[in-house]
C-alpha positions in Angstrom: 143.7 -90.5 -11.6 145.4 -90.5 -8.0 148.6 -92.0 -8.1 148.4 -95.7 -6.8 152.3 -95.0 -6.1 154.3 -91.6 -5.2 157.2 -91.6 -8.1 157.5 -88.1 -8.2 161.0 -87.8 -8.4 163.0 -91.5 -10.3 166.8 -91.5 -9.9 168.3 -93.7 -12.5 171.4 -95.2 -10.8 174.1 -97.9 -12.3 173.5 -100.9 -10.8 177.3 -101.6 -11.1 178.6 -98.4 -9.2 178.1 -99.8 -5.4 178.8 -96.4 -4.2 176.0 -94.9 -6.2 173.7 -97.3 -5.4 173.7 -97.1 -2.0 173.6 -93.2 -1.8 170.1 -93.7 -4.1 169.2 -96.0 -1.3 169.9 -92.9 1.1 168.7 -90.5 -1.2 165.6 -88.6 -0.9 163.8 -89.6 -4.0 160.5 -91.3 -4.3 162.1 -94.2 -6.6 165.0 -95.6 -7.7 165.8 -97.6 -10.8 169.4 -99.7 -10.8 170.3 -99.7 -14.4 171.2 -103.2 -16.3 171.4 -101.1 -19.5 172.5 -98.2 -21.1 174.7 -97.2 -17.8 176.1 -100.3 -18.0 179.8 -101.1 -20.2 179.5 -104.3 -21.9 182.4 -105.8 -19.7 180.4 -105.1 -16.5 176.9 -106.4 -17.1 177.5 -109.9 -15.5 178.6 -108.1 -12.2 175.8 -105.4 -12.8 173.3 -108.2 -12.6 175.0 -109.6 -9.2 175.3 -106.2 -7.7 171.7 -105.3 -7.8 170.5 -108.7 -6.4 172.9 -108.1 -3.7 171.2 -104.2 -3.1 167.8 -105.8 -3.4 168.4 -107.6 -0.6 170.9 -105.5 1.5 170.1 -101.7 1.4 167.6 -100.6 3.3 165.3 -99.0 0.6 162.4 -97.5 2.9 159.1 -96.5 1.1 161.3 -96.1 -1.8 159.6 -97.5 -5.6 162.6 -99.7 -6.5 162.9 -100.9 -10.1 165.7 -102.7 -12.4 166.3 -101.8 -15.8 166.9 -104.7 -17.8 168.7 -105.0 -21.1 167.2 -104.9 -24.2 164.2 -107.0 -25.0 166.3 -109.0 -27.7 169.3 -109.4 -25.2 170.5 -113.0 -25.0 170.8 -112.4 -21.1 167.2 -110.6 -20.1 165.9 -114.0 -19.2 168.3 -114.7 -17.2 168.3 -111.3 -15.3 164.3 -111.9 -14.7 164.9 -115.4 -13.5 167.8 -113.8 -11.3 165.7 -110.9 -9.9 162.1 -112.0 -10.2 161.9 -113.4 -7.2 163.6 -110.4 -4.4 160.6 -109.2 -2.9 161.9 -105.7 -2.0 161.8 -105.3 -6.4 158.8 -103.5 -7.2 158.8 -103.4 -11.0 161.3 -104.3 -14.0 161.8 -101.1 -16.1 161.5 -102.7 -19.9 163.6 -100.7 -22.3 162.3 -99.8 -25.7 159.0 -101.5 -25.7 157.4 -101.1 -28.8 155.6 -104.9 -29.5 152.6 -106.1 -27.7 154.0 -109.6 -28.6 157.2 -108.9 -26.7 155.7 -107.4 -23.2 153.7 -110.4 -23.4 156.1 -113.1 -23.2 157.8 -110.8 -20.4 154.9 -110.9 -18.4 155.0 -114.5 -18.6 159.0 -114.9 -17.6 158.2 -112.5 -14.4 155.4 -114.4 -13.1 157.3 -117.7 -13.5 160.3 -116.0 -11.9 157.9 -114.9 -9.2 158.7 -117.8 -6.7 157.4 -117.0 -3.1 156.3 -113.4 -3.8 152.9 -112.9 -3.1 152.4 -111.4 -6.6 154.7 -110.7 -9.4 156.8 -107.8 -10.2 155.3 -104.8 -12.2 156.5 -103.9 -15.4 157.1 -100.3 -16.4 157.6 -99.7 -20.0 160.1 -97.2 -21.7 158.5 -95.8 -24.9 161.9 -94.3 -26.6 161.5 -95.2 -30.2 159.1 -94.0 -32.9 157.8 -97.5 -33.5 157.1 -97.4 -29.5 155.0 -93.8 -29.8 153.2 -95.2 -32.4 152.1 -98.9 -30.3 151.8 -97.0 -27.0 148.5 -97.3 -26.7 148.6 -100.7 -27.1 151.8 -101.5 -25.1 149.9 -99.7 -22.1 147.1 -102.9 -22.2 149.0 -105.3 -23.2 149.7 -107.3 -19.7 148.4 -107.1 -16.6 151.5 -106.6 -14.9 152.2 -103.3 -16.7 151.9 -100.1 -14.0 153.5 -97.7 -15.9 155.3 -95.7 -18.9 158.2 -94.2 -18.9 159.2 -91.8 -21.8 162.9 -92.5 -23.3 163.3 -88.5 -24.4 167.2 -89.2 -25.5 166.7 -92.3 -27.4 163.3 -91.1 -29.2 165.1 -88.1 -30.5 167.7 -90.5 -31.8 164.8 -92.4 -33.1 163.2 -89.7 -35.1 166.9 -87.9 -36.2 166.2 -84.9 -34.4 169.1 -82.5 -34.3 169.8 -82.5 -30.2 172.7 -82.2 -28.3 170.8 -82.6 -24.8 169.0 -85.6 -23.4 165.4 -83.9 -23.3 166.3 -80.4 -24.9 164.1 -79.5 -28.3 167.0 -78.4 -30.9 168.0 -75.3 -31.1 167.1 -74.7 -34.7 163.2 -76.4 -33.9 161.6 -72.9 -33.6 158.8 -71.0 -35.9 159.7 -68.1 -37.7 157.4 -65.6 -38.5 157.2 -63.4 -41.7 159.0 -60.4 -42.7 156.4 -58.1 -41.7 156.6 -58.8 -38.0 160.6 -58.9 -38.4 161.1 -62.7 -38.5 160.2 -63.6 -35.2 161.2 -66.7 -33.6 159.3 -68.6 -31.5 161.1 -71.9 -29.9 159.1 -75.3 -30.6 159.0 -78.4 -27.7 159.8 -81.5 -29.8 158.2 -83.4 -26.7 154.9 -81.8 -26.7 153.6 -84.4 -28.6 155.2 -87.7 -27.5 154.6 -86.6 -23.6 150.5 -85.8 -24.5 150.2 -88.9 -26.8 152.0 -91.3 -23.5 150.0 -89.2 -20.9 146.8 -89.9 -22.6 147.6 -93.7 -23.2 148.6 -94.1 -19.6 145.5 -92.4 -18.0 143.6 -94.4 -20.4 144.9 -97.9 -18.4 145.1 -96.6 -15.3 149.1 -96.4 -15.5 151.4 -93.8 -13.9 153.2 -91.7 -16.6 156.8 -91.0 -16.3 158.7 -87.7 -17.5 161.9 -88.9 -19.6 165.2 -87.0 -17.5 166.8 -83.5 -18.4 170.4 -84.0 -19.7 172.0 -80.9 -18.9 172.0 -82.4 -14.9 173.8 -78.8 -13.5 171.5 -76.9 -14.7 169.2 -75.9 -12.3 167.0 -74.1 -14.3 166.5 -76.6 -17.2 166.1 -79.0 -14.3 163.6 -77.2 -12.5 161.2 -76.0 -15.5 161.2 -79.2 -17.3 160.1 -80.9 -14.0 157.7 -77.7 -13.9 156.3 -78.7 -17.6 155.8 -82.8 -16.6 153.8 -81.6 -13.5 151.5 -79.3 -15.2 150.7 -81.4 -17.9 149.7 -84.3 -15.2 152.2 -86.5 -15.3 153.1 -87.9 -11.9 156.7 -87.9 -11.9 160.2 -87.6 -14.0 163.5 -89.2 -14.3 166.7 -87.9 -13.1 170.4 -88.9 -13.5 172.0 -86.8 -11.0 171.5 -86.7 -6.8 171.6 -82.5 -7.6 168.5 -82.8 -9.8 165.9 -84.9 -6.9 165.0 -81.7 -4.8 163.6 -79.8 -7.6 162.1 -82.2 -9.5 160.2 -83.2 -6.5 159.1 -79.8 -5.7 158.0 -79.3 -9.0 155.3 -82.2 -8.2 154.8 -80.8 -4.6 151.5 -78.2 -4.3 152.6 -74.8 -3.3 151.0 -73.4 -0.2 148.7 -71.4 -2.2 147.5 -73.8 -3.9 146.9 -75.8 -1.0 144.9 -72.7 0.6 143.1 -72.7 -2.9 142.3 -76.1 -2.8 141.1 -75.6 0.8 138.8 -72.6 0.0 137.1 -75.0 -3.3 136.3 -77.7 -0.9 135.1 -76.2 1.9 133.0 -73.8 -0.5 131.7 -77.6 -2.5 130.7 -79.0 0.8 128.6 -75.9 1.8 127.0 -75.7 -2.1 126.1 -79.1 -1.3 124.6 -78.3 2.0 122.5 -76.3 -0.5 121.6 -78.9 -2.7 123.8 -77.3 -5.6 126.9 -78.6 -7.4 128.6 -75.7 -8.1 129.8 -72.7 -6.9 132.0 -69.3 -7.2 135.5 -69.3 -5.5 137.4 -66.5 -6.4 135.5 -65.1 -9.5 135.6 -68.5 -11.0 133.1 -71.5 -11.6 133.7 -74.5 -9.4 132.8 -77.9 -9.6 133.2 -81.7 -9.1 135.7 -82.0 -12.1 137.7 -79.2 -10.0 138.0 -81.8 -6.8 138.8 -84.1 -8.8 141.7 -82.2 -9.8 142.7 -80.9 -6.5 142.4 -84.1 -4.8 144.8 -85.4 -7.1 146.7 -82.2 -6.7 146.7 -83.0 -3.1 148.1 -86.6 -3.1 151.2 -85.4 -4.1 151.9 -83.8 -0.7 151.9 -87.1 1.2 155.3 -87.5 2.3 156.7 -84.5 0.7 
């Protein structure tokens, strides 16, 4: 799947820190999420909501994706927000926090197209799987409206979720690891508590035709942990990842960027598919290996996340 949308990089931003917001406006991130939630102290949600209507409509957001957060989907104010926002034409998607019934994205569907007003189409929804309940429904949360374009995965709250024993937002545990036997000395091997949930959303996303979203690494200084989690969502396939911090955008963003090898590689595959064809074959050797059409349709996708790198 080619990405319908370049997210490569999402910068989570409170919608209530006007400074903030208008450096993620500046920023060079793909897309920008203003946060109604979790970011959000109770005694500041009212002017949270106020503040990103005004930086819908104010900041100058360029090709930027541009999303809102809302509260949670029991929240005695979420309709309101909708109603509020639904109609800005520079949003591009509402970002649903722990979606886990189909029953629930539903009737969300149906408050953002009736808060659509003069748009010429709704807002998108992009759902946050970050409980277990949500892992479990995901495949049907990713068909369950039409308004749907993506899912996000919430790697801080599904840990809580599960009771893993983590003290980073989307670090495995410390004490997650296999130990071998005596005979080889008790080795330890360190275990990814994410494998699983990121392969299980991947799947359910590609399965709809949705973009999958990396949850964010905690541990925002580290440029390491940044830069090799981001490494792990691109391999996999996913087409982008959450961050919290300005510090973490250019490295998660060139995680998702091709090298220039592999750029001359996928050069070398297509050039040598076009002359196989010329042949009337569909395969061929490039560098000692088998080629063919499943391997451009892997590097064109590969190469759709160069456009405005």
């Amino acid at each position: 799947m080619t990405p319908s949308r370049l997210t490569r990089c999402y910068l989570a931003v409170p919608a209530h820190r006007a400074r903030h917001v208008q450096n993620a406006a500046a920023s060079a991130a793909d897309a920008v999420f203003l946060d109604l939630e979790d970011a959000v102290p109770p005694g500041e949600k009212a002017a949270a909501l106020t503040a990103a209507a005004a930086a819908l409509t104010t900041h100058d957001w360029g090709q930027k994706t541009v999303a809102v957060r809302l509260n949670a989907i029991d929240s005695p104010t979420i309709q309101k927000e909708i109603a509020c926002l639904g109609g800005i034409k520079r949003l591009d998607a509402f970002m649903i926090p722990k979606a886990e019934a189909v029953a629930d994205v539903a009737k969300i569907g149906r408050w953002i197209t009736g808060a659509a007003a003069t748009r010429d189409s709704p807002a998108g929804m992009e759902l946050l799987i970050e409980t277990a309940r949500g892992l479990i429904n995901v495949e049907a949360l990713a068909g369950a409206d039409p308004l749907v374009s993506a899912l996000h995965l919430g790697v801080g709250d599904l840990a809580a979720s599960i009771g893993a024993r983590s003290a980073e937002i989307g670090a495995s545990p410390s004490g997650y690891k296999h130990v071998g036997n005596a005979a080889d000395g008790h080795r330890q091997t360190p275990l990814d508590l994410f494998a699983y949930p990121m392969m299980r959303l991947l799947l359910a996303a590609r399965a709809f035709g949705l973009r999958a979203i990396d949850g964010p690494c905690g541990a925002y200084r580290d440029t390491i942990a940044t830069a090799a989690t981001a490494t792990k969502a691109a391999a996999m396939g996913f087409d982008g990842k959450q961050v919290i911090h300005p510090d973490q955008i250019e490295a998660t963003r060139n995680a998702f960027i091709p090298t220039d090898a592999e750029l001359a590689y996928a050069e070398r595959v297509i050039a040598a598919m076009e002359e196989a064809e010329r042949s009337g074959q569909a395969a061929v050797t490039v560098d000692g290996k088998m080629v063919d059409y499943a391997n451009i349709r892997m590097i064109r996708r590969l190469m759709s996340f160069k456009a405005q790198a």
